[in-house]
Rosetta silent file (secondary structure, phi, psi, omega in degrees, C-alpha in Angstrom):
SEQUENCE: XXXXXXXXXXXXXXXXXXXXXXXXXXXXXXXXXXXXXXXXXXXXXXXXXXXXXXXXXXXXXXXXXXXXXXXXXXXXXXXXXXXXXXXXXXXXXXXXXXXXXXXXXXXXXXXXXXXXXXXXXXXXXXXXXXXXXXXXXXXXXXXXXXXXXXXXXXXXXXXXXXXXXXXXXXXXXXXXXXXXXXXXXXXXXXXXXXXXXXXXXXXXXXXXXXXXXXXXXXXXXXXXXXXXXXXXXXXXXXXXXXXXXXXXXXXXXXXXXXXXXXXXXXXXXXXXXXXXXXXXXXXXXXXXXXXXXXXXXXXXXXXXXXXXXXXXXXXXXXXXXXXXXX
SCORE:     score description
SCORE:     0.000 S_00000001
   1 L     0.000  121.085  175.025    0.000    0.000    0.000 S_00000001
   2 L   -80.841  158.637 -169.938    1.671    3.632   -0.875 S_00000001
   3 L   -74.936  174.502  165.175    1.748    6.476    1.524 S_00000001
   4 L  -109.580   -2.361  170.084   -0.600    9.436    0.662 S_00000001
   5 L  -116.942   71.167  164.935    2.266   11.780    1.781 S_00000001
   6 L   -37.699  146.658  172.247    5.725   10.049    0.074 S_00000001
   7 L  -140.968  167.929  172.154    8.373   11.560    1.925 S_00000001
   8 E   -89.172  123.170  173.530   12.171   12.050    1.964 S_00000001
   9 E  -122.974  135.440 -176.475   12.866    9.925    5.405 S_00000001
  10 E   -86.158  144.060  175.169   16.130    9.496    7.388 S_00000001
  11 E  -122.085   81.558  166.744   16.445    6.145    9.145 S_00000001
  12 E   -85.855  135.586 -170.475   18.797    5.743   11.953 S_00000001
  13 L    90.814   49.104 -173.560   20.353    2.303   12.760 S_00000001
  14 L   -96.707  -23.387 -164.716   18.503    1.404    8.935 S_00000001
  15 L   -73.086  -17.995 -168.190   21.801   -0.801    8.215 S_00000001
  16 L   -99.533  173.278 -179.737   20.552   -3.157   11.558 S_00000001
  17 L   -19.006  -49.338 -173.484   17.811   -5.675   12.149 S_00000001
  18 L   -93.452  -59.436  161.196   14.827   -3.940   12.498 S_00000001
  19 H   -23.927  -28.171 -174.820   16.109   -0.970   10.533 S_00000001
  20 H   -90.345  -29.188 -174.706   16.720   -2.709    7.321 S_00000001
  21 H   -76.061  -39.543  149.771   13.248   -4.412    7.794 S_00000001
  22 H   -39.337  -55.144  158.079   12.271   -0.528    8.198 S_00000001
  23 H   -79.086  -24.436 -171.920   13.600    0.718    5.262 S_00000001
  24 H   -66.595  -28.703 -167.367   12.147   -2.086    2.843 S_00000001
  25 H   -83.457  -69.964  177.721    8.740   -1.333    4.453 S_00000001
  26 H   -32.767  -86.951 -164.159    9.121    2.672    3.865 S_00000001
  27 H   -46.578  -27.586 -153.052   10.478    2.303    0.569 S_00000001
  28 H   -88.024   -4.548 -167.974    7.793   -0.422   -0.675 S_00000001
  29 L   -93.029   -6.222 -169.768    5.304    2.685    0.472 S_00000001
  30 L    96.573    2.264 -163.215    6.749    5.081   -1.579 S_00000001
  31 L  -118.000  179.150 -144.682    8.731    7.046    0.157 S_00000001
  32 E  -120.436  114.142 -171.078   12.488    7.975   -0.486 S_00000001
  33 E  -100.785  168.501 -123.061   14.893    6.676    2.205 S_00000001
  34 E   173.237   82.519  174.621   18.124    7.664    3.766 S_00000001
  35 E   -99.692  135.750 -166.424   20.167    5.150    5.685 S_00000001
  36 E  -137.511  103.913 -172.113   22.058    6.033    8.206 S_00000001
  37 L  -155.413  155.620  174.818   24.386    4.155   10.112 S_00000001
  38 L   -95.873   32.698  157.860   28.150    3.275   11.701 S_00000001
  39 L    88.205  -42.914 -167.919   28.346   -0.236   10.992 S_00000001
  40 L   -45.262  -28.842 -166.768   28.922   -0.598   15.182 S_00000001
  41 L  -143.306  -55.586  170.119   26.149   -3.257   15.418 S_00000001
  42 L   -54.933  129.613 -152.134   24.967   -3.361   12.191 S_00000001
  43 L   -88.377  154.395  140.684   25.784   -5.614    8.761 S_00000001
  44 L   -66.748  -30.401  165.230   25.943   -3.849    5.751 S_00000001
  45 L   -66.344   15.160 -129.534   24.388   -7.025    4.013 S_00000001
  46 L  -131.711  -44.507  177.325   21.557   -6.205    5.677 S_00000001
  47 L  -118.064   16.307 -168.487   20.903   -3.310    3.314 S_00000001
  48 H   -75.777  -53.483  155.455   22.763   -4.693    0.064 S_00000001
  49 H   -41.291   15.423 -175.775   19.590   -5.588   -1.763 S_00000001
  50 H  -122.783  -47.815  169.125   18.408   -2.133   -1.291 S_00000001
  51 L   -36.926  115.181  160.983   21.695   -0.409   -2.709 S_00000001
  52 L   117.304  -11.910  169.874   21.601    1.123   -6.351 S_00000001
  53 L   -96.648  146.992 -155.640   18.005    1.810   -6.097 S_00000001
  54 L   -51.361  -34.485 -168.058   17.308    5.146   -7.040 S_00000001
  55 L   -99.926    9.602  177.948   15.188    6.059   -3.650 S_00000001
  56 L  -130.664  135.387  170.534   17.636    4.541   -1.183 S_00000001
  57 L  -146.539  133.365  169.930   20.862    6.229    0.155 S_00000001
  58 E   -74.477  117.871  162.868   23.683    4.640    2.413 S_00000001
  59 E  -122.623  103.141 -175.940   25.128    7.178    4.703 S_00000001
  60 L   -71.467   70.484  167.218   27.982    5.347    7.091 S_00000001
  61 L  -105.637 -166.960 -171.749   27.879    8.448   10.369 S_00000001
  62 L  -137.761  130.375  174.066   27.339    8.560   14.026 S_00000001
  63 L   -95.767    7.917  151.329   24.853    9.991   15.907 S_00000001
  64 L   -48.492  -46.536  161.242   27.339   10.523   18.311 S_00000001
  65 L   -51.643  127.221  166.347   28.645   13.202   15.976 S_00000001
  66 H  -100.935  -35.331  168.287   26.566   16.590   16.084 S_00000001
  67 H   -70.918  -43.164  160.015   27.803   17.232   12.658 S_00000001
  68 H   -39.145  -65.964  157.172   27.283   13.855   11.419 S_00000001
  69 H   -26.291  -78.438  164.082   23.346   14.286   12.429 S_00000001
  70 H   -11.085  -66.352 -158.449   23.204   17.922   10.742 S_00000001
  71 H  -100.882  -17.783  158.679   24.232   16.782    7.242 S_00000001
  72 H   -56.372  -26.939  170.359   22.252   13.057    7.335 S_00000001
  73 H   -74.657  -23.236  172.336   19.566   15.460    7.952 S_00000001
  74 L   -27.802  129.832 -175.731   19.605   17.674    4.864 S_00000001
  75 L    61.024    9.134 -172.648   16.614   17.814    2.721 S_00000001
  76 L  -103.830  134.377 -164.410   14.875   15.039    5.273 S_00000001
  77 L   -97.298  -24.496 -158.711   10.984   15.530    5.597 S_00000001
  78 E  -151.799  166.487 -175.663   10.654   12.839    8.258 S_00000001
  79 E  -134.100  118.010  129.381   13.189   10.997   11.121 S_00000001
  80 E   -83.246  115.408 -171.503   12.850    7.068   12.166 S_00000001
  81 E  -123.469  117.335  177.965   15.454    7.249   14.789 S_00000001
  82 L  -131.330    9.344 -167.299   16.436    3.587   15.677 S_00000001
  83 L   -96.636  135.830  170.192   20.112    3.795   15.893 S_00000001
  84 L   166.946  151.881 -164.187   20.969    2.571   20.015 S_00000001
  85 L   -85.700   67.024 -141.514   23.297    0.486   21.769 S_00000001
  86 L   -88.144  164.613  161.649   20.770   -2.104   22.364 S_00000001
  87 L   115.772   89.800  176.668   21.102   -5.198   25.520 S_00000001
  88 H   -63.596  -10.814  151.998   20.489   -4.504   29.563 S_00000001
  89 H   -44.766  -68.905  164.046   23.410   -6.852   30.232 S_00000001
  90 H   -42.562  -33.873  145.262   25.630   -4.828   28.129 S_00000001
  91 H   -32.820  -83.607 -123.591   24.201   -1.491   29.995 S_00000001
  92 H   -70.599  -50.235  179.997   24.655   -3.204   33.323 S_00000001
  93 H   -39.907  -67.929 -149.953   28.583   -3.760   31.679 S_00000001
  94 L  -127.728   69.108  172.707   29.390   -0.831   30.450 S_00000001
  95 H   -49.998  -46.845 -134.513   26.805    2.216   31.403 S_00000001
  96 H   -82.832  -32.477  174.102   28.900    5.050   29.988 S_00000001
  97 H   -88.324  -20.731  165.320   28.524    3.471   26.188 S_00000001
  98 H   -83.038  -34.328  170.083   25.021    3.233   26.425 S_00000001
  99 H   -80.126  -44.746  162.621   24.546    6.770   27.531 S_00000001
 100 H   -29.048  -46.098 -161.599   26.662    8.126   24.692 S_00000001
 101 H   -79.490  -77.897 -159.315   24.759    6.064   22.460 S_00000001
 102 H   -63.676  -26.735  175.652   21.442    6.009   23.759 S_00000001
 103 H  -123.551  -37.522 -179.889   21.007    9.734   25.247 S_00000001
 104 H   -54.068  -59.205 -144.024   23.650   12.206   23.719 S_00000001
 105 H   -64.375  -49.198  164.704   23.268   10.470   20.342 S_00000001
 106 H   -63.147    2.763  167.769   19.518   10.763   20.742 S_00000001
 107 H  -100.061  -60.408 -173.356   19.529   14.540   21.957 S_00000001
 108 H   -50.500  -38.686  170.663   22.143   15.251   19.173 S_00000001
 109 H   -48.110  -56.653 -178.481   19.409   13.631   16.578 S_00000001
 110 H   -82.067  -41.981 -143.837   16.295   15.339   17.718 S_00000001
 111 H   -79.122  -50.385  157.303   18.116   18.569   18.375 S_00000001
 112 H   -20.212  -85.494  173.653   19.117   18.381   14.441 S_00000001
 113 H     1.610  -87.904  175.838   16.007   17.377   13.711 S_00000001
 114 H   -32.575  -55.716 -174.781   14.136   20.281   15.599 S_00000001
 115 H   -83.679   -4.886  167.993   16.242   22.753   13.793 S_00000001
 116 L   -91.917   21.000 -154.753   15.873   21.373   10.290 S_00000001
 117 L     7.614   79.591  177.982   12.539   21.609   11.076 S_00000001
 118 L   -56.654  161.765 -167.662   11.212   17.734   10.523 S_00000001
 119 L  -109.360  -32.986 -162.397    7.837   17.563   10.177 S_00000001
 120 L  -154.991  101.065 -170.365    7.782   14.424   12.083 S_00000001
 121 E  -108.802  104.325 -159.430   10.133   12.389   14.587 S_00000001
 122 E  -126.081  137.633  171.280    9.164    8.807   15.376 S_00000001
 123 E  -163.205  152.570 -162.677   11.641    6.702   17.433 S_00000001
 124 E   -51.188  116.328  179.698   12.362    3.633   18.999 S_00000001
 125 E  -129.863 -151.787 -169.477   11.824    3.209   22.670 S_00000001
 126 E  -149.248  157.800  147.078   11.453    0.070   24.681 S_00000001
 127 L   -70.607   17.569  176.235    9.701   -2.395   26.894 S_00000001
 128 L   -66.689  -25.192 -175.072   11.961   -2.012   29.153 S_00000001
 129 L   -56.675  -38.325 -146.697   10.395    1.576   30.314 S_00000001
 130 L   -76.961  -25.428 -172.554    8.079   -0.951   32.654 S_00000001
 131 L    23.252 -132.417 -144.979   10.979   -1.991   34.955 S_00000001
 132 L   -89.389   10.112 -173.453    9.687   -3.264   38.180 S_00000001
 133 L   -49.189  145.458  173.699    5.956   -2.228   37.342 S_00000001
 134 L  -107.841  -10.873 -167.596    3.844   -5.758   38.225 S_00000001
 135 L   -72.393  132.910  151.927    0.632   -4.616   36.090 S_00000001
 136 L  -142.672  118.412   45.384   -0.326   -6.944   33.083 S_00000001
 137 L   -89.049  170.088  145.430   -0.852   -6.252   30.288 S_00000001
 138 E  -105.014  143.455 -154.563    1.353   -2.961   30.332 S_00000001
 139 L  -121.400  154.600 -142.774   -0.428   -0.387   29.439 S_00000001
 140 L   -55.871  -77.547 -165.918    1.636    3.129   28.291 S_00000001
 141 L   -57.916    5.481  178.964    0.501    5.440   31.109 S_00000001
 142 L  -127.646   78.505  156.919    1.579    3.111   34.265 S_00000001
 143 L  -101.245  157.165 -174.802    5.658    2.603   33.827 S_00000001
 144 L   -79.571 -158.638  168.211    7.718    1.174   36.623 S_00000001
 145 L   -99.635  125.564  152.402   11.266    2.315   38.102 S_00000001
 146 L   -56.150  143.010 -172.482   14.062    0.947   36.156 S_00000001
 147 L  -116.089   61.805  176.474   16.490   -1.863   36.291 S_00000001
 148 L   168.009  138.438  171.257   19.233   -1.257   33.848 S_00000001
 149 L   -44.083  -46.092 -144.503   21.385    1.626   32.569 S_00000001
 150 L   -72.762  -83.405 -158.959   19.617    0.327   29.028 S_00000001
 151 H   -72.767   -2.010  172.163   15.984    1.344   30.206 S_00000001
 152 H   -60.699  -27.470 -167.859   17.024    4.185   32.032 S_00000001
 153 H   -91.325  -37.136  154.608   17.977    5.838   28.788 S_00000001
 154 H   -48.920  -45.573  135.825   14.714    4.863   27.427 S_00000001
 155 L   -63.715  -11.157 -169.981   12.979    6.425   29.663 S_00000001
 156 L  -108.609  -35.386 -168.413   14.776    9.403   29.590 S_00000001
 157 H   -65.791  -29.806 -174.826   14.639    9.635   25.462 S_00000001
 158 H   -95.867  -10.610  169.671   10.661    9.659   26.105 S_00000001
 159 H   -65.960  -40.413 -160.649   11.042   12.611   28.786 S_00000001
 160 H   -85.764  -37.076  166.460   13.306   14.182   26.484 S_00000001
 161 H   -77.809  -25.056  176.077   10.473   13.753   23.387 S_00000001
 162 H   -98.124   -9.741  170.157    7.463   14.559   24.954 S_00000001
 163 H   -48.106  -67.619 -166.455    9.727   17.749   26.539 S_00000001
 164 H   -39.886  -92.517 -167.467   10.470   18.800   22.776 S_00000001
 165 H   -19.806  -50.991  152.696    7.022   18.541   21.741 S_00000001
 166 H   -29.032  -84.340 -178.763    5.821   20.851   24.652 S_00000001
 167 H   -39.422  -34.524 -145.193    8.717   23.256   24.490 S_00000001
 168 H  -148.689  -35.447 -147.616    8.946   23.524   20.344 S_00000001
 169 L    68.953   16.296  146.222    5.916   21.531   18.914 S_00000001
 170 L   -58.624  124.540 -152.290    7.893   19.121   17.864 S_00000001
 171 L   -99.964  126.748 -166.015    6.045   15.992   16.472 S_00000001
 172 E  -124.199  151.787  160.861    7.551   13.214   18.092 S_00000001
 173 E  -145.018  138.359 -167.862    6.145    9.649   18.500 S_00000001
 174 E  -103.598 -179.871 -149.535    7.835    6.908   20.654 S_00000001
 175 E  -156.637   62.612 -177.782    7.656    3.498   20.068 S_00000001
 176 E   -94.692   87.514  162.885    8.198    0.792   22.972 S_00000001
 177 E   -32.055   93.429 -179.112    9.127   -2.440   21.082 S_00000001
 178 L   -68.523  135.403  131.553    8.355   -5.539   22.698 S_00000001
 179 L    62.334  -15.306 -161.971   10.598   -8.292   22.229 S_00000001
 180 L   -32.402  138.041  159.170   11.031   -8.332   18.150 S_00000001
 181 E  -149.219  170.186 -150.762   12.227  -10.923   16.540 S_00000001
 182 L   152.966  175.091  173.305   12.703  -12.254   12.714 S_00000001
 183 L   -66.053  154.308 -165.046   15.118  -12.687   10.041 S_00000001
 184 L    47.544   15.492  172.280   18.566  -10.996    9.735 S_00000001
 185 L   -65.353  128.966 -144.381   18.415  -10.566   13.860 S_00000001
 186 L   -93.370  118.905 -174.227   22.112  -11.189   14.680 S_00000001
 187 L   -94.464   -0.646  161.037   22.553  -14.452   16.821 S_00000001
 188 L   -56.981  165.067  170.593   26.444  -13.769   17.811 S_00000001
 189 L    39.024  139.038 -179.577   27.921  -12.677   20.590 S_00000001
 190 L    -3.709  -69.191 -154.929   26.925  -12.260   24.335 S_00000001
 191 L   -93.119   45.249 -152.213   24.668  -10.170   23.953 S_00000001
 192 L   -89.598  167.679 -176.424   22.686  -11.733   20.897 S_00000001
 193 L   -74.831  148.737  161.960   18.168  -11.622   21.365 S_00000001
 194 H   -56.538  -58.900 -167.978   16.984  -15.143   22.694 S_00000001
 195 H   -60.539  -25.190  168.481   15.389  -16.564   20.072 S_00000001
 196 H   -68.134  -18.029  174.149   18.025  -16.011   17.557 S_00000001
 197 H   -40.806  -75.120 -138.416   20.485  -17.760   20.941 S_00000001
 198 H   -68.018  -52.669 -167.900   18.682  -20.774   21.257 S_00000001
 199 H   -43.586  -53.497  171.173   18.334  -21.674   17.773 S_00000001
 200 H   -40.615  -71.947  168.279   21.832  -21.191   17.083 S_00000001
 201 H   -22.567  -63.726  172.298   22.202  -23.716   20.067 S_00000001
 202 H   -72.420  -14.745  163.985   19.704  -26.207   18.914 S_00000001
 203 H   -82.597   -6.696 -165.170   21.344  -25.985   15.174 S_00000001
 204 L  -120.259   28.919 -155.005   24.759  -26.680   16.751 S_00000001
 205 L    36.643   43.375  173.491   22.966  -29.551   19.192 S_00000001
 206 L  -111.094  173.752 -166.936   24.066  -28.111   22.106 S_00000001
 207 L   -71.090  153.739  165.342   21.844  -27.329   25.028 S_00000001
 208 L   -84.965  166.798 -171.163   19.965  -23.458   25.062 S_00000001
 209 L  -130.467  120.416 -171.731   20.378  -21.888   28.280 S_00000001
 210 L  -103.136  101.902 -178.435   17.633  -20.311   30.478 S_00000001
 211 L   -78.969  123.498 -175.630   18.014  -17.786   33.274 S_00000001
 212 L    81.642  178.704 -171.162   15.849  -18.916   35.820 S_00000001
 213 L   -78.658   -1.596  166.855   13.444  -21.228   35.774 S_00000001
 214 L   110.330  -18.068  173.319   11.757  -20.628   32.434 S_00000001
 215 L   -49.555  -25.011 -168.286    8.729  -19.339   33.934 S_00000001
 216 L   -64.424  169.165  158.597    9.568  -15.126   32.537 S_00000001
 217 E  -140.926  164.383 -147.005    6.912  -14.452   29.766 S_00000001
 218 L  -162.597  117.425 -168.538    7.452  -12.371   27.032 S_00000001
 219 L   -79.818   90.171 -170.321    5.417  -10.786   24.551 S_00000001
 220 L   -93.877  134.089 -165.976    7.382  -11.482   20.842 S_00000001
 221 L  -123.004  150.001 -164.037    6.736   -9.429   18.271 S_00000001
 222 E   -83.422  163.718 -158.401    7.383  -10.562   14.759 S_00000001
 223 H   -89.834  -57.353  172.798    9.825   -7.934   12.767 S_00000001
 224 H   -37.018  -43.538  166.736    6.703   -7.132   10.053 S_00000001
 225 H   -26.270  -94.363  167.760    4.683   -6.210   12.755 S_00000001
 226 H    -8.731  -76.078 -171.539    7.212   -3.502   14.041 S_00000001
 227 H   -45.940  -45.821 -163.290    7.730   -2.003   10.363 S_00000001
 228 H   -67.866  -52.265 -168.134    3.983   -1.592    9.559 S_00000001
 229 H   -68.651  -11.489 -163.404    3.383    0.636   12.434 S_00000001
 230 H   -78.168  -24.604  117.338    6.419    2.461   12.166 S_00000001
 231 H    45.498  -93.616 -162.496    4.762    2.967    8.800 S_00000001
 232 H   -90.801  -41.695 -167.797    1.564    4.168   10.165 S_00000001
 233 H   -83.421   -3.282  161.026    3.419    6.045   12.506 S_00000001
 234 L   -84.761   10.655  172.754    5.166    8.617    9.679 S_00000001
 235 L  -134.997   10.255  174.120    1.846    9.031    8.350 S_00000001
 236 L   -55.740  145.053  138.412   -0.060    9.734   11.784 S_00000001
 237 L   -93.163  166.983 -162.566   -1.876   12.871   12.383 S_00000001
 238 H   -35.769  -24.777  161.871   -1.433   15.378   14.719 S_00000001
 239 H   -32.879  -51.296 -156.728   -3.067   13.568   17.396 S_00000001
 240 H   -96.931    5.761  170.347   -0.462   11.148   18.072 S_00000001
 241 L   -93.351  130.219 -170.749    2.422   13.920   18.561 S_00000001
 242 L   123.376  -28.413 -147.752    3.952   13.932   21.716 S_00000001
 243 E  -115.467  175.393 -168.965    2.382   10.355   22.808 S_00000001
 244 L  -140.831  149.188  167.507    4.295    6.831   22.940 S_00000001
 245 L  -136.190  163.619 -168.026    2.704    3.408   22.200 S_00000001
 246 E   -62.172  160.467  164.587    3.320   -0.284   23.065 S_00000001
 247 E  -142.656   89.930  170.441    3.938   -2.207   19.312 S_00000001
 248 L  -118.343 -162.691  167.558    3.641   -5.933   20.363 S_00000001
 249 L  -101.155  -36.917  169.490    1.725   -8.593   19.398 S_00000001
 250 L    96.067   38.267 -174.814   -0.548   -8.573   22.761 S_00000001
 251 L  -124.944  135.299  151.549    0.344  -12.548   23.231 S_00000001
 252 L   -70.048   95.568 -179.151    1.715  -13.916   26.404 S_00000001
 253 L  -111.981  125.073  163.546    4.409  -16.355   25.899 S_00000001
 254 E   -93.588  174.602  170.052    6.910  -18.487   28.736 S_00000001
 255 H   -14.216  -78.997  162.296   10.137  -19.307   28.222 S_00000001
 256 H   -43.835  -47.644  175.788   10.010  -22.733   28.234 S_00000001
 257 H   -63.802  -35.675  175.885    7.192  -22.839   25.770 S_00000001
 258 H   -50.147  -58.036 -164.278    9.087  -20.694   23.466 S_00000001
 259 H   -54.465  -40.969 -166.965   12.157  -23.058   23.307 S_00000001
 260 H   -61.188  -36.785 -174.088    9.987  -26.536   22.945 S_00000001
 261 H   -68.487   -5.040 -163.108    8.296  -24.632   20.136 S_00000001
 262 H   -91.688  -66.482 -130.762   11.757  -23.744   18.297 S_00000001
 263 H   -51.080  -62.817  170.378   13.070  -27.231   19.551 S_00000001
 264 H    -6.120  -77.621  166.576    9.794  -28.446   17.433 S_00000001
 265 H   -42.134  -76.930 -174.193   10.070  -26.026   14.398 S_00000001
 266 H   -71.771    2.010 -176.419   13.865  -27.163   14.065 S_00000001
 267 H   -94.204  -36.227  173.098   13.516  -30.767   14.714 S_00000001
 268 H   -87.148  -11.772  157.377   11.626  -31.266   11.297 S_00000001
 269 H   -88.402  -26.913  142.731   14.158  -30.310    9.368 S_00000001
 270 L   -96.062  130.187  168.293   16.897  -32.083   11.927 S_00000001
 271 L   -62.404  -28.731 -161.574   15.473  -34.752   13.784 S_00000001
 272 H   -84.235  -49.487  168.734   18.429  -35.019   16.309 S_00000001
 273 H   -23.324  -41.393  168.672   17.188  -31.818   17.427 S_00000001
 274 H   -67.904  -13.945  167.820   14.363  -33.324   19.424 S_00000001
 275 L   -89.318  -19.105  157.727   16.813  -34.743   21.843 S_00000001
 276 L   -46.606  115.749 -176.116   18.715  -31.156   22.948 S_00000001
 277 L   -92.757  144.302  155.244   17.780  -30.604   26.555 S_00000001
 278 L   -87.324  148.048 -174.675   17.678  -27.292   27.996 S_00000001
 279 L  -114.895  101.060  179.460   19.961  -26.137   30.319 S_00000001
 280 L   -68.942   94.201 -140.330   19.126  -23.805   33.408 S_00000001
 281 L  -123.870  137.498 -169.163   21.832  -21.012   34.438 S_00000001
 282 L   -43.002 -178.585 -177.179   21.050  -18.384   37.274 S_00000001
 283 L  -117.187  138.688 -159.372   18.980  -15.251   36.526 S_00000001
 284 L   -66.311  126.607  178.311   20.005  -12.064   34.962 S_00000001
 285 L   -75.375  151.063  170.501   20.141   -8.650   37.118 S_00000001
 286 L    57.925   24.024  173.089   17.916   -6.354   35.365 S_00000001
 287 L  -101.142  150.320  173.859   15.505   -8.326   33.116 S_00000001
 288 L   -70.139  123.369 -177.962   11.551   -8.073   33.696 S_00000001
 289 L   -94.657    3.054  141.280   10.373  -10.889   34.755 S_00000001
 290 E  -168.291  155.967 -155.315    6.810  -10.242   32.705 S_00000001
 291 L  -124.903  138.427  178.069    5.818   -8.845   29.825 S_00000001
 292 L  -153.006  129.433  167.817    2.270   -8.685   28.231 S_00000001
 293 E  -101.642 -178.342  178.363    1.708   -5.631   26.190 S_00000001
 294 L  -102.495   59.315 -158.631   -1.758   -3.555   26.060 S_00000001
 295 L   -85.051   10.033 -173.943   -1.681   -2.441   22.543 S_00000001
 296 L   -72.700   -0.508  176.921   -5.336   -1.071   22.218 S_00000001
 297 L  -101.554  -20.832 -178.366   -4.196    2.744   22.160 S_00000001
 298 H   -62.567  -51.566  177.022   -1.560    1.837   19.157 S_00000001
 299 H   -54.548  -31.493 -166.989   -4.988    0.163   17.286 S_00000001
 300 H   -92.302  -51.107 -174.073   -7.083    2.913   17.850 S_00000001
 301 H   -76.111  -51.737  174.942   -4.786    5.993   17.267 S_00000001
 302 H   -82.540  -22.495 -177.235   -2.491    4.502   14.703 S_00000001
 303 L    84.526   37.889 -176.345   -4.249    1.978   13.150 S_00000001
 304 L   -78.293  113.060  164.420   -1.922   -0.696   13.948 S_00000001
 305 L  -136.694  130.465  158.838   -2.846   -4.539   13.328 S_00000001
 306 L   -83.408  176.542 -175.660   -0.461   -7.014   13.516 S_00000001
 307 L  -146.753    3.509 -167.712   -0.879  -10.077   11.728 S_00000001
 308 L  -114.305   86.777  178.381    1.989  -12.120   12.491 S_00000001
 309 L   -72.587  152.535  124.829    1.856  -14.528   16.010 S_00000001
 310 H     7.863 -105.229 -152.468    5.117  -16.171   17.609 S_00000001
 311 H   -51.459  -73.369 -156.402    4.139  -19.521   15.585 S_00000001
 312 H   -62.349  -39.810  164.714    3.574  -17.897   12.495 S_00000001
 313 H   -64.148  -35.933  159.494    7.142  -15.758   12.482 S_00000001
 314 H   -37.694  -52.753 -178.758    8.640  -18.456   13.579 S_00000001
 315 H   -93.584   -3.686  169.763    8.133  -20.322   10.705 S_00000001
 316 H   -72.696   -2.290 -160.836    8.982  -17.531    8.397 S_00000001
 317 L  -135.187   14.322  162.382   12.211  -16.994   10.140 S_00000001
 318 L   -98.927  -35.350  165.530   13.598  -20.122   10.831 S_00000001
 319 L   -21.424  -48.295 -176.505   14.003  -21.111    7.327 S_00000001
 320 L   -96.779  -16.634  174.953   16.345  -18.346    7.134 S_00000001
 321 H   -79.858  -31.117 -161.478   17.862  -18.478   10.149 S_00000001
 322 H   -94.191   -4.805 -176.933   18.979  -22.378    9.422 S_00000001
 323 H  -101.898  -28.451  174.027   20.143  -21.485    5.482 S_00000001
 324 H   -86.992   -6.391  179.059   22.597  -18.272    6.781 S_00000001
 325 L   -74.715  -29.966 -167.569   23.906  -20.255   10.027 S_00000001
 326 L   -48.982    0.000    0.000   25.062  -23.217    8.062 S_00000001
């Protein structure tokens, strides 16, 4: 479906998971993208099947950089700001790299923005905002105190956006991303998303490993999902500037259930797979121990429906996960 407003739109963090899944969704809508990214977390193959077309441009900066920001903004109509230092482990590691990332880089970005006067600034925030809140579902207007350097910044990026909007009228929209997962989601290193973990685990037979007893739940949102609203949210009206909404699926998932389904999933194409046990390793300072989102203000104000469940992404995105692991 094409926008009814095409726009020139910047995309930061477009070279990484969700981003690249961002720009294809933008672009298939009509509108003229601007990728913008350092490479820090993010593959350049990611975006290669986007390169050379006429409405997409690769910019390698940092929104660390105040000058960097400035000139990716030139001539930009609209901002998806997704570029962040993503992982509350990694936080808990190293705060000082997350706040660089996650609060300068997102102050340098809007502050651009503001003065290039964007019409519109939509950007990635997290479920993570809910920290020790016990209410389920969570619903936007009840968040908890935080437990990680990670959501602290997250929280502060939506202080800092609904601030703007007061102060300047700048139209900002947040985003808190539940759980996303999908194809080209990077399954390396420490700090890799679970679902892309375990599978790597159960493709290499070894056991996946579960902090705690298996028992968290977790609201997974399929990567299409994610795109379509951000979507609908560069084509929102004025209503929704200033405000931040959940983007889940609104499904309750545990652990445990995730991995037997993957175990499942990945067992019919290896069979040996059905014999990889799980293995159960203490629990993680500063993860939530549940997540359900409330997503009934994103349907009504944005016009958000997902269409994608856990089981159904699953099987689009293992396929692909087991032909690039190989």
């Amino acid at each position: 479906m094409t926008s009814k407003h095409p726009r020139r739109i910047l995309v930061t963090g477009g070279a990484g998971f969700i981003g690249s899944h961002v720009c294809d969704a933008l672009l298939a809508q009509g509108h003229s993208v601007r990728c913008m990214d350092n490479l820090a977390t993010s593959k350049r193959e990611n975006i290669a099947h986007l390169e050379g077309l006429p409405e997409f441009e690769f910019v390698e900066a940092d929104i660390r950089s105040e000058v960097d920001c400035a000139k990716a903004l030139e001539g930009v109509e609209a901002v998806v700001h997704l570029a962040a230092l993503g992982s509350v482990p990694r936080s808990i590691k190293d705060p000082l790299a997350s706040h660089v990332t996650n609060l300068t880089g997102f102050l340098n970005m809007m502050e651009a923005a503001r003065k290039e006067n964007v019409a519109r600034f939509v950007y990635a925030s997290s479920s993570s905002v809910y920290g020790d809140s016990k209410e389920l579902p969570k619903r936007e207007q009840n968040i908890g105190l935080p437990l990680s350097p990670y959501a602290v910044t997250k929280v502060t990026n939506e202080v800092y956006a609904q601030l703007y909007f007061r102060l300047h009228e700048f139209h900002t929209i947040g985003l808190r991303f539940f759980n996303v997962f999908g194809e080209r989601q990077d399954p390396e290193g420490p700090y890799a998303a679970a679902i892309p973990k375990f599978i790597r685990s159960f493709l290499k037979h070894e056991s996946p490993q579960i902090h705690g007893d298996g028992m968290q739940s977790r609201d997974f949102t399929y990567v299409s999902n994610v795109a379509q609203i951000v979507c609908k949210a560069v084509d929102a009206d004025d209503r929704c500037a200033g405000e931040v909404f959940n983007v889940a699926y609104g499904a309750r998932t545990y652990l445990l259930d995730l991995v037997h389904t993957l175990r499942d999933e990945l067992a019919a194409i290896d069979p040996a797979i059905a014999k990889v046990e799980v293995v159960h390793v203490p629990e993680r300072s500063g993860d939530i121990r549940d997540s359900l989102a409330d997503i009934s203000k994103a349907k009504e104000l944005l016009g958000y429906a997902p269409d994608v469940d856990l089981r159904t992404g699953l099987r689009k995105a293992v396929p692909w996960y087991v032909k690039n692991w190989e």
